[in-house]
N, C-alpha and C positions, 0 to 999 in steps of 0.2 A: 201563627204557630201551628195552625190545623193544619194547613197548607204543605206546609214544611215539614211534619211530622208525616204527613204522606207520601211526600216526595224522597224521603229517606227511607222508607219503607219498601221491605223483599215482596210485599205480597202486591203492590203497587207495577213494580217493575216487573215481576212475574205475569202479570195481568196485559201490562200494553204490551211483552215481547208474546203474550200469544193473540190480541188483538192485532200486532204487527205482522200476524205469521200470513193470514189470506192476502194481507195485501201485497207483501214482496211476492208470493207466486206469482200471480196477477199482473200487478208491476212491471214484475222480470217478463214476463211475456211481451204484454205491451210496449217493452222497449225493446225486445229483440224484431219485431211487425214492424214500429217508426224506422230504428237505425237500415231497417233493408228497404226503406220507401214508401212503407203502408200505413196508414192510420187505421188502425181498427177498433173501430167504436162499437161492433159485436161483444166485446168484453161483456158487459152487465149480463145478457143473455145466455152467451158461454160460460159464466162463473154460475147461473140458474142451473142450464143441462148439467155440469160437471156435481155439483151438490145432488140432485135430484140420481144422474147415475150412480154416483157412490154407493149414496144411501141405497139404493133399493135395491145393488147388486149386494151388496153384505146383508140386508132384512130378507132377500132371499136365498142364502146361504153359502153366499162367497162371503172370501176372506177379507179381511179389513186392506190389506195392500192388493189385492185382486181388483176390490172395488178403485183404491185408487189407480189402477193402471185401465178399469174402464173409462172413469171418468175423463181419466187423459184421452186416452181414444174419441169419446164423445166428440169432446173439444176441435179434437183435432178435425173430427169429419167437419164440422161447420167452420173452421176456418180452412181447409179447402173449399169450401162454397166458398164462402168471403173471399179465398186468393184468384179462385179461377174467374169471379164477375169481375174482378177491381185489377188483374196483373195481367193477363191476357187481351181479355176483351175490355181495361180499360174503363168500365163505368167509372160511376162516382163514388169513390171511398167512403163520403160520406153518408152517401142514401144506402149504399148496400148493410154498412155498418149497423143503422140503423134498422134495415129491414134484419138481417140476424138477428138484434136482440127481441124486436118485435115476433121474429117465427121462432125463435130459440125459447121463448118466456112461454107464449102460446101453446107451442111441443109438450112442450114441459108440462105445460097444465094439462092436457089433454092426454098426457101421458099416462100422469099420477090419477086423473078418475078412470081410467081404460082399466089401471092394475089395482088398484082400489077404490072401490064403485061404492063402497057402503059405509069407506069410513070416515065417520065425525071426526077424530083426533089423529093426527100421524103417529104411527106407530114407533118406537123406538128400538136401535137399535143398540151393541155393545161397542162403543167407541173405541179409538185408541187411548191409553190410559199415559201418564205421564212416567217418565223413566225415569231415575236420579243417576248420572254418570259418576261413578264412584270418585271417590277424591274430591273431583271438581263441584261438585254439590256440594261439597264440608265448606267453602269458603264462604266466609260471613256476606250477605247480600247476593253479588254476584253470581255466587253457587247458587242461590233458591230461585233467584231471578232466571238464570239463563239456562242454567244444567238440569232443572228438574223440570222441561216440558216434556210433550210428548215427541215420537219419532216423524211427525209430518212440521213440527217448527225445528228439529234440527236439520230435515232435509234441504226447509226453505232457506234457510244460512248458507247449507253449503252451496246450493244452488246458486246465490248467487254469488260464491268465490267460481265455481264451474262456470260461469255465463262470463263474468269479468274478466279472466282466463284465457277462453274461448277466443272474447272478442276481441282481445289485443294481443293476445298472444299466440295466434293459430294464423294459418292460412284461410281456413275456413272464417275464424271472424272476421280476418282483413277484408275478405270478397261479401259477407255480407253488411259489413260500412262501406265501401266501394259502391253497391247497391243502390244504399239509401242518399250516398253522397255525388257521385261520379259515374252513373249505370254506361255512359259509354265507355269508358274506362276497362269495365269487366268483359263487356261484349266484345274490346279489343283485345283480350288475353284470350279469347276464344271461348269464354266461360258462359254460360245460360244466364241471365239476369230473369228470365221470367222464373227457371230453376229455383233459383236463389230466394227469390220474393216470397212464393209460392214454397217453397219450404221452408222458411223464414213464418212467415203466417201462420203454416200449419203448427210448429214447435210451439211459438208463440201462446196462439189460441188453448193448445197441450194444457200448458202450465196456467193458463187462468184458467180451466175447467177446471184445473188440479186444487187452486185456492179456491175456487167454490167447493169442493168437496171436502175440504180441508171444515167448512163451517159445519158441515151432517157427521162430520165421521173422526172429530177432534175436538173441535170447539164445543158441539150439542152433542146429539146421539137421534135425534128427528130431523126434517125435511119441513122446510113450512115455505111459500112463495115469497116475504117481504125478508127474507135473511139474508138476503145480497145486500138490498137496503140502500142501493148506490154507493157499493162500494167501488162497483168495476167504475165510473166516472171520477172517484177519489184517483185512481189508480192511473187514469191518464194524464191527471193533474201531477200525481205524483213524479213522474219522468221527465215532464218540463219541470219540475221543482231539483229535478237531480239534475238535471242537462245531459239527457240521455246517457247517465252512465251508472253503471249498476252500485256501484260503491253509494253513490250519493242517494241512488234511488232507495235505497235499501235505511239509508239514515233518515230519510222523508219519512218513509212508513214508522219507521219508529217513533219520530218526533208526532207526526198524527196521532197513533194508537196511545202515544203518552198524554196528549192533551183528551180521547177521546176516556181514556182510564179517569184523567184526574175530576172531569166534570162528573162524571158518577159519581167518587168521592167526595167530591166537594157538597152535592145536594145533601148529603149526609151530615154535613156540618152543621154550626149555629148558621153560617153565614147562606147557607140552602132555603134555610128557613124562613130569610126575608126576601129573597130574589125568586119569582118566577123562575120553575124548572126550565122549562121550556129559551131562556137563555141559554143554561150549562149547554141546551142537546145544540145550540147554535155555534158554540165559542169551540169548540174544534175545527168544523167546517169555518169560522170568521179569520183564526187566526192561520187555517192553512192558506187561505186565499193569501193575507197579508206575505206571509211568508211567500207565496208563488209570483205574488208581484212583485215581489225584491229580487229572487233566484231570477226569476225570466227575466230581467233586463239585462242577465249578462249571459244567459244560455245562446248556445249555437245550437239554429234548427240545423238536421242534415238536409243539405242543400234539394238534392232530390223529392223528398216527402211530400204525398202525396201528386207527383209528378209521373206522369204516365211514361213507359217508357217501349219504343218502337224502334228495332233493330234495321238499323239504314235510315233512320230520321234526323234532323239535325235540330 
């Protein structure tokens, strides 16, 4: 009945749709990188820089969406690195991915003691605060649930009605699944496929710096190094768990942030009290896999992914 009484609970579902909010950014990125050919496993690192610039452009006296439009920026610079080693020149998606998070984490650190040298505790900044959308807040559950966050988890919603949209309904998304699908294909309508990748990457990389910043300048109001926490690797599990498509990816995250909500809860219980914590922090990550093994047996990879691609090659 504990169980269930949380599970009916506005302050429950208020909780995982804002634990849900970094990761659709995020998500949404990573699946705009796959669908055009790229895996980019820089995420973790790109969602560190994008948290780290937020924060420190608003503690030094930008504006709350100023900082968010650095952080994008950030992002964006390192996934041009990431496009131009792995879309041009072809390396290994994998090892370059890896190396951004490795120079991206690093950066980072080296960053924050360059601009603050003396101090013990991160300092705090004034977050975004939550908004209630008139009307639609008054409805029982729902309303508290969904209509009173703040304005970077209603972005990430529309976000991904805009990326959904985009990619099945634009010319632009058709050519970047073409991309990730059929890059000779594109190259025959005359169209740049290295263009496409490579700013495909860059947008991408955007919005997962954007959900790391979303943790300093929404969710907290500090900067600390372990508040990624492996979310950016949640986040590419995520997309194979949607099959690359933003509708489902976006129901992934939810479904994680709900299970990552309810084991909080749950230690709070009688039943907390006789189970080792250290299960609950397991049984989100146990049951996303579960779940990822069932979704991925009927997911289509885009054929291309991770497939290099060279104009006049067969």
């Amino acid at each position: 009945m504990d169980i269930l009484d949380i599970l009916i609970s506005a302050s429950f579902w208020t909780a995982a749709i804002r634990i849900a909010s970094p990761l659709i950014f995020a998500a949404l990125g990573e699946l705009i990188c796959e669908r055009a050919g790229v895996l980019n496993l820089g995420i973790e690192g790109i969602m560190v820089v994008g948290a780290f610039a937020g924060w420190l452009t608003v503690y030094l006296g930008g504006g709350l969406w100023f900082g968010v439009a650095v952080a994008m920026l950030s992002g964006m610079a390192f996934g041009l690195l990431h496009a131009t080693l792995t879309v041009p020149f072809g390396l290994s998606q994998h090892v370059v991915g890896l190396g951004i998070t490795l120079l991206a984490t690093s950066l980072t650190y080296y960053c924050y003691r360059l601009a603050l040298p003396s101090v013990t505790s991160p300092p705090k900044i004034e977050a975004f605060q939550p908004y209630e959308v008139p009307f639609l807040s008054d409805i029982p559950l729902i309303g508290e649930a969904v209509f009173s966050q703040t304005p970077l988890t209603y972005l990430a919603f529309v976000l991904a009605v805009v990326v959904s949209i985009t990619l099945y309904r634009t010319p632009l998304g058709l050519a970047v699944r073409a991309a990730g699908e059929n890059p000779a294909s594109v190259a025959a309508q005359g169209l740049s496929v290295t263009g496409i990748r490579m700013g495909a990457v860059m947008v991408g990389s955007g919005l997962m710096a954007v959900g790391g910043a979303f943790l300093t300048m929404s969710a907290f109001n500090s900067f600390f190094f372990e508040m990624v926490n492996g979310r950016g690797w949640i986040c590419i599990a995520l997309v194979v768990f949607g099959s690359w498509k933003p509708g489902k990816t976006l129901l992934g995250a939810v479904l994680f942030a709900a299970f990552d909500a309810l084991q909080i809860r749950v230690q709070q219980t009688p039943l907390g009290a006789d189970i080792p914590y250290q299960i609950f922090l397991m049984a989100p990550y146990i049951l996303s896999i579960l779940a990822l093994v069932i979704m991925s047996r009927r997911a289509q990879v885009p054929a291309a992914l991770m497939v290099p691609f060279n104009k006049g090659e067969r």
